[in-house]
C-alpha positions as CSV (number, residue, x, y, z in Angstrom):
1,X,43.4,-12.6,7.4
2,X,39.6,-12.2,5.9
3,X,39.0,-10.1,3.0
4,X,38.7,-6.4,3.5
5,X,35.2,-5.3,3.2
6,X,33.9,-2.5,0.6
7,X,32.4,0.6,1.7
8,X,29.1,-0.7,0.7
9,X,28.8,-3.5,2.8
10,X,30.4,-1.4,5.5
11,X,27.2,1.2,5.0
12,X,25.2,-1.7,4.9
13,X,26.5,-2.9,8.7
14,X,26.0,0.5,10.2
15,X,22.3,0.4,8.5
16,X,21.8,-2.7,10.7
17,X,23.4,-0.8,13.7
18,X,21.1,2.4,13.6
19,X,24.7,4.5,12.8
20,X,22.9,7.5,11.2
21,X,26.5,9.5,11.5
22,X,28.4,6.4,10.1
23,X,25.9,6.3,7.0
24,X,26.3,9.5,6.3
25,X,30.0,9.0,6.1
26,X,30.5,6.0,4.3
27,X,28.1,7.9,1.5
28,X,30.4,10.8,1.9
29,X,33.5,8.4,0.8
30,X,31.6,7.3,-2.5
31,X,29.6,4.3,-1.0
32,X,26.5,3.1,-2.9
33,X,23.3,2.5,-1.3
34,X,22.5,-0.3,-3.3
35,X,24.1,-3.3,-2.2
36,X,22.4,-6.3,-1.5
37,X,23.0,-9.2,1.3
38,X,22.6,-12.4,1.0
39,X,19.0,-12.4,1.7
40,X,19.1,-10.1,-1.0
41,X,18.0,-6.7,1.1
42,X,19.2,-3.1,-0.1
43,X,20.3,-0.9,3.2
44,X,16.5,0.5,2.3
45,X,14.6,-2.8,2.5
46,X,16.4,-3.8,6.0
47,X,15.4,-0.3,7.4
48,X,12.0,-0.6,6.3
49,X,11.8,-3.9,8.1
50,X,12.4,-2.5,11.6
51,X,10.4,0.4,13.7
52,X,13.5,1.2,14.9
53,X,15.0,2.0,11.7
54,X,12.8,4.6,10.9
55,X,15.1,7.6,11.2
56,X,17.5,5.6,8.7
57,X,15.1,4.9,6.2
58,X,14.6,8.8,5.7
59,X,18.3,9.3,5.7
60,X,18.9,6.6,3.4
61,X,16.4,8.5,1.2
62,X,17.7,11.5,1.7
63,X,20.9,10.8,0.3
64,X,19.3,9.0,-2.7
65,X,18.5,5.6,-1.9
66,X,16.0,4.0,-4.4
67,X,12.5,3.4,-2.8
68,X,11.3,1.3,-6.1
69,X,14.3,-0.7,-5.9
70,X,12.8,-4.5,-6.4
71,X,14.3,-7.8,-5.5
72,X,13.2,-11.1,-6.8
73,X,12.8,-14.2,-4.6
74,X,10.1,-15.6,-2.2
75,X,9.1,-13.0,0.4
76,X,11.2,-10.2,-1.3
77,X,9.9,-7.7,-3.6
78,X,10.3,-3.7,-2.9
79,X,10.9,-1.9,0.6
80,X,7.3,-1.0,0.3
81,X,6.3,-4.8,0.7
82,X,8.8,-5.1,3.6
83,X,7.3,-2.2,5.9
84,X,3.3,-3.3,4.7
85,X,4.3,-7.2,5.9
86,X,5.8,-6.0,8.9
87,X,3.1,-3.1,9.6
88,X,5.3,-0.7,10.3
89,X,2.9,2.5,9.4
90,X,4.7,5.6,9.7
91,X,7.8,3.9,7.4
92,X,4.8,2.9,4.7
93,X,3.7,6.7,4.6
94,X,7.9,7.9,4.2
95,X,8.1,5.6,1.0
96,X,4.7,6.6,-0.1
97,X,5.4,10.1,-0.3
98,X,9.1,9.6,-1.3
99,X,8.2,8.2,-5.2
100,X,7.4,4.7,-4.3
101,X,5.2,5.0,-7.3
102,X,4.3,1.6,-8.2
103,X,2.4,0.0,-5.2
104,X,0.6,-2.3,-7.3
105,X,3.4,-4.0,-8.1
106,X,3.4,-8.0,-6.9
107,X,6.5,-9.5,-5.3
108,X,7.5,-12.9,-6.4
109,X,4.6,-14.6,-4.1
110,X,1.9,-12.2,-6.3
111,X,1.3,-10.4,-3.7
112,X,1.1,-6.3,-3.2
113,X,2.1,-4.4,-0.4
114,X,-1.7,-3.8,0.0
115,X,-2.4,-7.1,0.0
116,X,0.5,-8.3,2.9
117,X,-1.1,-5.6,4.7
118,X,-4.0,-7.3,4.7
119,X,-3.5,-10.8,5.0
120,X,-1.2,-9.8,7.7
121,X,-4.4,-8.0,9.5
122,X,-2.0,-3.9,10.0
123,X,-5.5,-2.4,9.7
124,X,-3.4,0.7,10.2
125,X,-1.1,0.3,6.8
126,X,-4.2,-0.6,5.1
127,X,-5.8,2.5,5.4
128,X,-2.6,4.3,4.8
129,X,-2.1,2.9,1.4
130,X,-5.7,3.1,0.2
131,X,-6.1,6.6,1.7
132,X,-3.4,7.3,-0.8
133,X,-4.3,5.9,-3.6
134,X,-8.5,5.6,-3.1
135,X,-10.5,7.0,-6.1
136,X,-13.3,6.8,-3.5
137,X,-13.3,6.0,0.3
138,X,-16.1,6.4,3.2
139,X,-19.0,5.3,4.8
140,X,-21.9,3.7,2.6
141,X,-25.2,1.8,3.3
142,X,-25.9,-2.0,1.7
143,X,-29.5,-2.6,1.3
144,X,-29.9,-6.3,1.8
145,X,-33.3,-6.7,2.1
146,X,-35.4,-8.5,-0.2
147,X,-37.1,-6.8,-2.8
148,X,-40.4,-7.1,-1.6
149,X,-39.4,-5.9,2.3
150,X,-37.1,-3.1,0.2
151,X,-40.5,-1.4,-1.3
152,X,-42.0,-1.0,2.1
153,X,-39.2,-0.3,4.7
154,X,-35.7,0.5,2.9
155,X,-34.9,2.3,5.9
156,X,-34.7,-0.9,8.5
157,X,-33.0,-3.2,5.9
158,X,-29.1,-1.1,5.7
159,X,-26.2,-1.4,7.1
160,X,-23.1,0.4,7.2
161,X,-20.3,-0.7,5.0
162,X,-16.9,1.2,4.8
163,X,-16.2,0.9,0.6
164,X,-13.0,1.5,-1.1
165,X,-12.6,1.8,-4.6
166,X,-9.4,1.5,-6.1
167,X,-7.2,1.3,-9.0
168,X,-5.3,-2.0,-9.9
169,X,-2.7,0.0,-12.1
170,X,-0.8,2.9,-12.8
171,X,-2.8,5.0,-14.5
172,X,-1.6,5.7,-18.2
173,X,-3.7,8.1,-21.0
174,X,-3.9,5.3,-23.5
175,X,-5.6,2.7,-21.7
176,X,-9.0,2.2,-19.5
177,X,-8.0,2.5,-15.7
178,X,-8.7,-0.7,-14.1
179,X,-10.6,-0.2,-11.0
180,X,-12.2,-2.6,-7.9
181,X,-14.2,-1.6,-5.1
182,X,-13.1,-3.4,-1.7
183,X,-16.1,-3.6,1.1
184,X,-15.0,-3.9,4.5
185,X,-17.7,-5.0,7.2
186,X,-16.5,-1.9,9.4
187,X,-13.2,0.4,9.5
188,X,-10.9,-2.1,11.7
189,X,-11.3,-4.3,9.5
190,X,-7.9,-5.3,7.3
191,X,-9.8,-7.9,5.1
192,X,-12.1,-7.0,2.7
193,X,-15.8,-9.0,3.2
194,X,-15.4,-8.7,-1.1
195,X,-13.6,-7.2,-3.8
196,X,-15.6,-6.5,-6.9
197,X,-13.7,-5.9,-10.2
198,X,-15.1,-3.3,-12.0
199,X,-13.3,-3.3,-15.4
200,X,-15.7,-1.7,-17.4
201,X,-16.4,1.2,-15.9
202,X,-15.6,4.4,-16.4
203,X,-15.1,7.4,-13.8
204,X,-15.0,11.0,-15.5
205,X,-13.4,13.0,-13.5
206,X,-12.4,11.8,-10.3
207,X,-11.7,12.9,-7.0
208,X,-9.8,12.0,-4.3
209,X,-12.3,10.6,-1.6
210,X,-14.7,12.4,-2.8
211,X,-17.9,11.2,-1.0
212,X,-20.4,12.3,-3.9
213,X,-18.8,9.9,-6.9
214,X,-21.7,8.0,-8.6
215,X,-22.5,4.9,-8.3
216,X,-24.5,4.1,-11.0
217,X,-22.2,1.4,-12.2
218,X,-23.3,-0.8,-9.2
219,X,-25.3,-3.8,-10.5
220,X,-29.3,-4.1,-9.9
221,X,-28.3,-7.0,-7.2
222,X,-25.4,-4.6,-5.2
223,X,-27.4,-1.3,-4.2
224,X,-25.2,0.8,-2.9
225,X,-26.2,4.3,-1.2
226,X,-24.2,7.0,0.7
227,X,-24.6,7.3,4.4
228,X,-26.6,10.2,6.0
């Protein structure tokens, strides 16, 4: 005769099986939501990993399950990392806008859930999670010409570049905000074409996508103007 299983790891099995009304029960006996697999999942991470699942993430959240929760180990990290690998877009806005408060965090493998999203190509979750946490994002022209072709025709020599600037932190009062600007050859792309790090600079007062911040702290060699 096998061992008798706890509540949690019952609540855990009726994740797996979609059981939104068995959840709910097994929380109503005194069952915690945080107990981990072998793989080392919470209920949370293993709904975030499946489209299906949806509807029990945001129950799982409802009755208190922790969206920072992290989990060491290669390929782990926090439900937000599972749903941005596995490009699940609608799950990456729930956890977003549920306190999943550090999304700069790396997993074991360094990466963010930004970057999965990327490397992964979910142009769709990338532009969910900058949209979120963009200083700036929009529609910009590169100059590339040279400098001599630049004085007579600057008007021929742009191109359209969809720019993201970003922090790399959470933001605290006693420190500088770290920021980097991501330039992306057009929207659909997931990769950036470069990500400069822009350490020094400093932003007074900021604005959500705001299409009007300054770019003054562009180098000479990375002119950078705002689209007509």
């Amino acid at each position: 005769m096998g061992l008798q299983q706890s509540k949690e790891e019952l609540l855990h099995q009726q994740v797996n099986y979609g059981n939104v009304d068995g959840i709910r029960t097994l929380r109503g006996q005194g069952a915690g939501l945080e107990w981990i697999d072998k793989e080392g999942k919470t209920p949370l991470m293993l709904a975030c990993m499946r489209p299906d699942l949806f509807d029990v993430a945001k129950v799982l959240i409802e009755l208190g399950a922790n969206v920072n929760a992290y989990r060491p180990g290669s390929h782990c990290g926090t439900a937000l990392h599972h749903a941005a690998k596995k490009g699940l877009q609608q799950t990456v806005h729930l956890l977003l806008s549920h306190g999943a408060a550090n999304p700069f965090i790396p997993n074991d493998d360094c990466n963010t859930a930004l970057e999965l999203a990327r490397e992964k190509g979910h142009v769709n979750v990338v532009r969910a999670i900058e949209g979120r946490l963009s200083l700036f994002c929009g529609w910009m022209r590169e100059n590339y010409a040279p400098a001599f072709l630049d004085a007579i025709a600057p008007q021929f020599m742009t191109r359209k570049i969809w720019a993201v600037i970003l922090p790399r932190e959470v933001r605290t009062p006693t420190r500088l905000l770290k920021l980097e600007l991501a330039i992306y050859p057009e929207l659909q792309a997931s990769k950036p074409r470069a990500v400069l790090k822009l350490w020094k600079c400093q932003i007074e007062q900021p604005k959500l996508n705001h299409l009007t911040l300054p770019l003054s702290f562009l180098t000479k060699e990375q002119k950078y103007n705002a689209a007509m």
